[in-house]
C-alpha positions as CSV (number, residue, x, y, z in Angstrom):
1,X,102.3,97.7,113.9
2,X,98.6,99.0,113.3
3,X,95.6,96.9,113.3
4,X,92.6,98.7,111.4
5,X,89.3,96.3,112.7
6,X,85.9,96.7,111.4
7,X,82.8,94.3,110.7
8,X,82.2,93.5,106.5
9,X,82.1,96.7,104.4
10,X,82.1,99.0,107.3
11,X,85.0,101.4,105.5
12,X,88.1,100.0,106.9
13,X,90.1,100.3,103.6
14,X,88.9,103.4,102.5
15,X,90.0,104.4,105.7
16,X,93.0,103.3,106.0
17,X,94.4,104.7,102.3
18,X,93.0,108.3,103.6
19,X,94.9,107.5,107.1
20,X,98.2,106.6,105.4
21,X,98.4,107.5,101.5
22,X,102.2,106.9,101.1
23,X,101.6,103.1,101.3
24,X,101.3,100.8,99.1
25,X,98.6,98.7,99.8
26,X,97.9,95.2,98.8
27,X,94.9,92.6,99.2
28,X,95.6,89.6,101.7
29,X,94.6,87.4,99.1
30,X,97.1,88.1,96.5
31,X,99.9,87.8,99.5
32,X,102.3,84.8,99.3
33,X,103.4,83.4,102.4
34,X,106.4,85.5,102.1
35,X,105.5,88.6,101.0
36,X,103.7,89.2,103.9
37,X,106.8,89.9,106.0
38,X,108.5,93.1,103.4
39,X,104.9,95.3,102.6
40,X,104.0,97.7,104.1
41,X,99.9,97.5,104.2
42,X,97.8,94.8,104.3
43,X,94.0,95.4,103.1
44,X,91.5,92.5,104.3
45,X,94.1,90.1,106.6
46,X,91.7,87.6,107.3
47,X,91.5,86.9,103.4
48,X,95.6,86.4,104.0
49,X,94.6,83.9,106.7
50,X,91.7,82.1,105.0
51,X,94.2,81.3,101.9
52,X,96.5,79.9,103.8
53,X,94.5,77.4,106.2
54,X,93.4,76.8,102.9
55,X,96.6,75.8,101.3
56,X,97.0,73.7,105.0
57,X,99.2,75.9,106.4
58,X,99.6,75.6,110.2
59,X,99.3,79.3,111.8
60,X,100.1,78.6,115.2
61,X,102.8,81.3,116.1
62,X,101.7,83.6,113.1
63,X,101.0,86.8,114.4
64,X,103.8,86.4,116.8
65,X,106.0,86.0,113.9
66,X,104.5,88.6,112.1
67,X,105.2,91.1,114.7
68,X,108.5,90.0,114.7
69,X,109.6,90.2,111.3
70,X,106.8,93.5,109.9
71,X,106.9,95.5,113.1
72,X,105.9,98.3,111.2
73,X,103.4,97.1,109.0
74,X,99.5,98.0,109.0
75,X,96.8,95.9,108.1
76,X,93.0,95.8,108.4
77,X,91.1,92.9,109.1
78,X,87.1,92.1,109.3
79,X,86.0,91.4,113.4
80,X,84.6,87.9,112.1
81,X,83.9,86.6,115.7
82,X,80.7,88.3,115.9
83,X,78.5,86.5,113.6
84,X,76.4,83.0,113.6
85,X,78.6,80.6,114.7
86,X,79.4,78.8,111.0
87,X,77.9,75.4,110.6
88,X,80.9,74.4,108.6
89,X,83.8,73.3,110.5
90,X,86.6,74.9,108.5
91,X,84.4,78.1,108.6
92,X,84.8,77.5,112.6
93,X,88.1,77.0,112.5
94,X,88.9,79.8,109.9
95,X,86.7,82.4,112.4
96,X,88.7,80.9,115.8
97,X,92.5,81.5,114.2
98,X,91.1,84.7,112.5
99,X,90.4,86.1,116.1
100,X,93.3,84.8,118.1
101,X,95.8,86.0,115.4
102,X,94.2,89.5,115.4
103,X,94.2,89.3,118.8
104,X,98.2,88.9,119.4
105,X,98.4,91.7,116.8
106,X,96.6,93.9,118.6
107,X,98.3,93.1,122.2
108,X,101.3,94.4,120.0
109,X,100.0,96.6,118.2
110,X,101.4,100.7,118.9
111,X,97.6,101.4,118.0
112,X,94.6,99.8,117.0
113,X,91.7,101.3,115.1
114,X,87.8,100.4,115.2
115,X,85.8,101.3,111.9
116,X,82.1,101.3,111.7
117,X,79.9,102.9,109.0
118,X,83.7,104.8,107.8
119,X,84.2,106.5,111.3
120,X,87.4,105.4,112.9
121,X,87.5,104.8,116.9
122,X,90.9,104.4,117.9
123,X,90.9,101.9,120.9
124,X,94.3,101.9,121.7
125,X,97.1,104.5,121.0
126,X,100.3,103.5,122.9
């Protein structure tokens, strides 16, 4: 797996389709629960995770899963722990699951990539 991290609009997908043209890349949003386990690249994750704590799905296990059953897939995700704490408790608990998954995905992870203003810092190459 690679994780591709980055705050809001900071270049992460642009980055990622220059870093690896031959996937085809789709939006965590339009994901279904399934589908997430046979692509190949994931643009914005955390939208992924926000639809489905919408729908009421329990995540607990998720990225464990994930690594599991995508080993090879890579994804980018907005770092949305570093912000105003939300006011709104789904917003909370939306931030909380966001981090924790992203952070078994990294600790899996073969290599893990920091964007900021479109500059990618790899943090971990293993």
């Amino acid at each position: 797996m690679e994780l591709i991290i980055g705050g809001a609009f900071q270049g992460k997908s642009d980055y990622a389709k220059k870093q690896h043209p031959e996937i085809c890349w789709r939006e965590g949003r339009d994901l279904g629960a399934d589908e997430i386990f046979t692509v190949s690249g994931v643009l914005n994750f955390h939208e992924f995770i926000r639809k489905e704590m919408q729908a009421g799905q329990d995540l607990e296990g998720f990225g464990e899963e994930l690594i599991r059953r995508n080993p090879n897939l890579i994804l980018t995700s907005c770092e949305i722990g570093y912000g105003v704490v939300p006011v709104d408790a789904f917003d909370r608990a939306y931030r909380e699951k966001t981090g924790r998954i992203c952070t078994v995905l990294a600790s899996y992870s073969r290599k893990v990539t920091r964007v900021i203003c479109g500059i990618g810092t790899v943090i971990k190459d293993a």
